[in-house]
N, C-alpha and C positions, 0 to 999 in steps of 0.2 A: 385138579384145581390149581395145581401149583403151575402146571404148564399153563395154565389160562393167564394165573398171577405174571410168569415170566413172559408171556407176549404179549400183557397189554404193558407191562414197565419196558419192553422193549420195544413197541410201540411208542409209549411217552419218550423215550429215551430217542427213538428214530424223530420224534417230531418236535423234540429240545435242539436234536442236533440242525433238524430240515430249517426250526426258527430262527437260529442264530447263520446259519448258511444265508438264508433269505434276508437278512439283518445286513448280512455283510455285505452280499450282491447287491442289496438296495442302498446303502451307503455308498458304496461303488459306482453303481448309477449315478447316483447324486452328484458324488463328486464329476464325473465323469459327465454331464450332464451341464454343471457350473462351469465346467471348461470347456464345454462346448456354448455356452452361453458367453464366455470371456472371448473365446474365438470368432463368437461373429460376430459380438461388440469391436473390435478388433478388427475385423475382418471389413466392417460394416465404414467402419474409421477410414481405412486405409483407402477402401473404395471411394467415401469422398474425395480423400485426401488427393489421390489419383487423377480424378475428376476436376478439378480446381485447379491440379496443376497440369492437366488437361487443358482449361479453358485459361490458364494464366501461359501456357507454350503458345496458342493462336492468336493471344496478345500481342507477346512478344513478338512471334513472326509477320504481325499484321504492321508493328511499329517498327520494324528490323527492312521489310519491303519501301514503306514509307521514308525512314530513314535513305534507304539505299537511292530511290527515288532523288530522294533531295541532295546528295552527295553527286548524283551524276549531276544534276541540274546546275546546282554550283560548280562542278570542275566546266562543265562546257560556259559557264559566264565566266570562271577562271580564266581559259582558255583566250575569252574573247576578248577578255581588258586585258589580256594579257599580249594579244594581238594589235588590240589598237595602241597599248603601249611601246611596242617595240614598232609600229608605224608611225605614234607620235615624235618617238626616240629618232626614229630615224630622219623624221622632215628637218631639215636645218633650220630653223629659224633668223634670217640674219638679224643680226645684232650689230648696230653701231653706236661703240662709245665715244664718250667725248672726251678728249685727250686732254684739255682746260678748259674752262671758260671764259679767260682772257684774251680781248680781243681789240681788234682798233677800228675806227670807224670804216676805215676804207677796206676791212678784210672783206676773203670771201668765203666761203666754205669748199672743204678740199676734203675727200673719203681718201685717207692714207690705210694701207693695209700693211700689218706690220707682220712677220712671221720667224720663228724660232723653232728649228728641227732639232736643237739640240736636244730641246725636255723629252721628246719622244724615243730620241736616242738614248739619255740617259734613263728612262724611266717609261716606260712602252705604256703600262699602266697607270701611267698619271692618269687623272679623270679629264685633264687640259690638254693633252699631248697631240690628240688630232685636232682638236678648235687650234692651237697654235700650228702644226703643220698646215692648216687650209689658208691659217690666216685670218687675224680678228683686223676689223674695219673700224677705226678712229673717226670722228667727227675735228679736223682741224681748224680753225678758223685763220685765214693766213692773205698776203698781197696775194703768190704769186705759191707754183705746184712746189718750186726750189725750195723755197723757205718754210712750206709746210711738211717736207721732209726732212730740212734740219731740222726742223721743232720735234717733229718725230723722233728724230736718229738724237737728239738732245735728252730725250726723254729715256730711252730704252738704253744711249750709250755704258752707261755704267754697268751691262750687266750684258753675258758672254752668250750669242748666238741669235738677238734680233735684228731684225734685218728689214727697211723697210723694201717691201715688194714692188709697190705700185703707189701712184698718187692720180685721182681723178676729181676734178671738180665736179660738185654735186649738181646734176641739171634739173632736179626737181625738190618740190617743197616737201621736205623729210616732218615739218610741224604738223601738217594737217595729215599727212598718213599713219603717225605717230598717234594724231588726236582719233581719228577713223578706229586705228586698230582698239585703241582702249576702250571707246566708248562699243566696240564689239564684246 
């Protein structure tokens, strides 16, 4: 009986031990389990997270193409005003000013062209330096070509390098081309 007594208390004793074993592994699970539970909360996040920035990159590159799009399309209108500017730039426009507006009944009109190499010499990049090597064109009002090149060479004497070029009487009506051009 006593052997009976000591196997069933070691019995009890084997299945005290089995309860708290099973106690422990099932606490283990658990936790084991909540962190697996935190991991695909987690996990479940990230995936959108992913996704989102998934659909926020084909954004970007759909506005980044667009973009690019528009950057060429501007540089080729760059290009073009940039084209027509240096063709505008380039067309001479003449230009003739009026030297005074003092005049006497019996003058006439005379295109004096006056010119200075100096300023080009001295200064290559004046922004004036070729208009004044080709020569700017005066509006003189005068009897005779003699005296509308002194009034000229009266006008520019005091200062070192102009020179009048040429004196031509004007053979056309410079008002109504003048008025033409503006009202263009």
């Amino acid at each position: 009986m006593m052997i009976n007594f000591i196997i069933v208390l070691a019995i009890v004793a084997i299945g005290a031990w089995l309860g708290n074993v099973l106690m422990t592994v099932e606490q283990r699970v658990s936790q084991a389990r909540q962190r697996v539970r935190g991991v695909r909360n987690r996990q479940d996040k990230l995936e959108s997270t992913i996704h989102r920035l998934h659909r926020e990159e084909e954004n970007l590159h759909g506005e980044i193409e667009e973009l690019t799009r528009e950057i060429v399309e501007l540089r080729k209108k760059q290009v073009e005003v940039q084209q027509r500017l240096t063709e505008a730039q380039s067309k001479r426009r003449p230009q003739i000013l009026i030297l005074t507006d003092r005049r006497n009944p019996g003058d006439k009109e005379w295109l004096v062209t006056v010119v200075n190499q100096q300023i080009g010499e001295i200064d290559a990049t004046h922004p004036l330096a070729v208009e004044w090597a080709r020569g700017r064109n005066y509006l003189v009002w005068a009897e005779s070509d003699r005296e509308a090149a002194e009034r000229a060479n009266r006008r520019f004497s005091a200062r070192p390098g102009y020179q009048v070029r040429s004196v031509a009487a004007v053979k056309e009506d410079l008002y109504s081309s003048s008025a033409a051009r503006s009202a263009a």
